[in-house]
C-alpha positions in Angstrom: -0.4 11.2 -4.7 -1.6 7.4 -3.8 1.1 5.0 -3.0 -0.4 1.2 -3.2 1.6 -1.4 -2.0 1.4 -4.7 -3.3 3.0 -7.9 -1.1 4.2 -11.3 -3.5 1.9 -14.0 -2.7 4.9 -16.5 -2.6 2.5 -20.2 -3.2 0.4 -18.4 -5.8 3.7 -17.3 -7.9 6.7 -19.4 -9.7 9.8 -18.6 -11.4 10.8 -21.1 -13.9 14.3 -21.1 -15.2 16.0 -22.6 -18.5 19.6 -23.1 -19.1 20.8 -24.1 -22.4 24.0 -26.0 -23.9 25.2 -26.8 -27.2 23.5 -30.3 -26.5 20.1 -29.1 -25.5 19.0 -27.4 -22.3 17.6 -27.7 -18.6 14.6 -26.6 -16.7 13.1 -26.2 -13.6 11.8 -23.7 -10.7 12.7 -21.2 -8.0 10.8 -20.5 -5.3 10.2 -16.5 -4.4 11.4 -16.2 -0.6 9.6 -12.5 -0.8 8.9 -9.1 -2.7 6.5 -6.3 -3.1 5.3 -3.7 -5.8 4.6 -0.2 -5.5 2.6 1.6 -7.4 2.0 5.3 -7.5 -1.1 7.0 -9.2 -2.4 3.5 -10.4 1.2 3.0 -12.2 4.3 0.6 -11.2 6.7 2.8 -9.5 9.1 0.0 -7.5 9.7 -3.1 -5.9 11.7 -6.0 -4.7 11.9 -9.4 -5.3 14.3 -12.1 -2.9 14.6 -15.4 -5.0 15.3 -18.5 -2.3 18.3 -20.1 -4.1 18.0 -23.1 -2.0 15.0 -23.7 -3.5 16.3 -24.7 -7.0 14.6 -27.7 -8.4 15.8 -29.5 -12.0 12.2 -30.7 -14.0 13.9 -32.1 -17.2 16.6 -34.8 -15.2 14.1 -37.9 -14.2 16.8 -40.1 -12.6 17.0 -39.4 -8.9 20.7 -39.8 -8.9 21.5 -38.0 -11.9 18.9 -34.8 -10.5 20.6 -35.4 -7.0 24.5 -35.0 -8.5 23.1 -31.9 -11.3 21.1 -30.0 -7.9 24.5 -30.5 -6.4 26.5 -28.9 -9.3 24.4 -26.2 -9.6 24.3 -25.5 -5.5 27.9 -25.5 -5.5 30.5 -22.8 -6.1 30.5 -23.0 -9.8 27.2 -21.6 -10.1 25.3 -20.5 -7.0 27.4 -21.0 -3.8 24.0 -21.6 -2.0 25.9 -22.1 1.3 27.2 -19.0 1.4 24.3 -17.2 -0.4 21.0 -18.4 0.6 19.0 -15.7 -1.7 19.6 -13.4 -5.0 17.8 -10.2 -5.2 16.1 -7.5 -7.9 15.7 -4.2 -6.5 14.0 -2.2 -9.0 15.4 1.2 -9.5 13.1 2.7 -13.0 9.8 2.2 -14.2 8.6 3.1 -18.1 5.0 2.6 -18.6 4.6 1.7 -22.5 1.3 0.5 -22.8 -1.7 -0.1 -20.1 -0.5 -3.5 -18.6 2.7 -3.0 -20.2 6.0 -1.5 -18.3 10.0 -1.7 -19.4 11.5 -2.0 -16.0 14.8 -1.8 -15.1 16.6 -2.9 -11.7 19.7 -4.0 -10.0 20.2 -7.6 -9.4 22.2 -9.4 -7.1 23.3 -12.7 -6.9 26.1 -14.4 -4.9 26.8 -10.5 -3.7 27.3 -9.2 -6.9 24.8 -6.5 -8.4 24.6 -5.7 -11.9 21.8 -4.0 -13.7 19.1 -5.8 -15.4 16.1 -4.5 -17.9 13.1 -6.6 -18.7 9.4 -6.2 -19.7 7.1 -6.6 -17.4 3.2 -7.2 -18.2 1.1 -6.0 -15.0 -2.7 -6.4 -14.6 -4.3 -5.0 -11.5 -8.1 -6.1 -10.5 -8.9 -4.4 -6.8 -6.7 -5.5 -4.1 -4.6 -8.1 -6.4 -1.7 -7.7 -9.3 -0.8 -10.8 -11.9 2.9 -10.0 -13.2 4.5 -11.9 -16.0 7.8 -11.3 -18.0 11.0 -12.8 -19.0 14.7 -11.7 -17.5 17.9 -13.1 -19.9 20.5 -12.9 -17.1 24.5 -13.1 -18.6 25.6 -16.2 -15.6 29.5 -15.1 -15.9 28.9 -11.8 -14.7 28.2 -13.3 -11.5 31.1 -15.5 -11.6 29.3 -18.1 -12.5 32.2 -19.5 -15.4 31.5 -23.1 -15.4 32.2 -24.1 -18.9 31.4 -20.8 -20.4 33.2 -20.3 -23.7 34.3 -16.9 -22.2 36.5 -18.1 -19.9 37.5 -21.8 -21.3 38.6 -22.8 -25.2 38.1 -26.0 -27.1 34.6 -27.0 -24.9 33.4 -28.4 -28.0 29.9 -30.4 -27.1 30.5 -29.7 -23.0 29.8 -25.8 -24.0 27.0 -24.1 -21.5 25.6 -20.7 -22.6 26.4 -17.8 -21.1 22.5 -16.2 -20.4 19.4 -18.1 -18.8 16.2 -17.1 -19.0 13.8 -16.6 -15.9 10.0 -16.4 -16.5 8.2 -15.0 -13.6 4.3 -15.5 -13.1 3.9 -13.8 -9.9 0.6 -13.1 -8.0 0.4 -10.1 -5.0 -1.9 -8.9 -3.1 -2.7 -5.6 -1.7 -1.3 -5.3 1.6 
């Protein structure tokens, strides 16, 4: 059995993230702090990614003060608490190959200490002693206790309603370690 082991390459990878309200929606990126995929037999068997919450940056907001105020809404405790927690992690706990570049991959995510579990498709090409990952994750905010103005928890938001899921696409580059 041949275990490979493949470390995140943390500049040549990004994680862009979309929010969306009843209005419209919000983008921007999140830097990978670290991770690594294994892979057993030539196939994904595991990994682990660590997001560096501090590193959330809003692409769509051009006026500095108006960027400044949302970067601080979304660093406080309605949403991330990044004072208090720095990084959010996937540990990834199965592994279904479904096609050759193609795996359904399911993991545990945590974020502000709380884990839940997550499933996603994952697209993996391998070349020699580097891996190219790409996919989308739809994560549900609230179960992370992240409420703010989630028609869950409040009534009669009208306009000021923000959906519940986000979406992470990951691009992520490794390299055999």
């Amino acid at each position: 059995m041949e275990t490979q082991n493949f470390k995140i390459s943390n500049a040549q990878s990004n994680v862009n993230w979309i929010g969306k309200k009843v209005t419209g929606e919000h983008n921007g990126t999140i830097n990978i702090a670290e991770g690594n995929f294994t892979f057993t037999n030539g196939n994904l068997s595991g990994g682990n990614v660590v997001i560096d919450t501090t590193s959330i940056v809003i692409l769509d907001v051009t006026d500095p003060a108006t960027n400044q105020q949302f970067a601080g809404h979304l660093a406080s405790d309605d949403f991330f608490s990044i004072e208090k927690f720095h990084t959010a992690s996937l540990d990834i706990t199965a592994v279904t190959k479904q096609s050759a570049a193609n795996y359904f991959v399911e993991g545990n995510l945590t974020i502000k200490a709380i884990t839940h579990p997550v499933s996603f498709k994952l697209e993996v090409k391998t070349n020699e002693d580097q891996l190219k990952a790409s996919g989308k994750i739809i994560i549900d905010r609230t179960k992370y206790d992240m409420k703010f103005r989630s028609g869950n928890f409040f009534i009669n938001l009208g306009d000021t309603l923000i959906y519940n899921e986000f979406e992470l696409d990951v691009n992520l580059t490794a390299q055999l370690a």
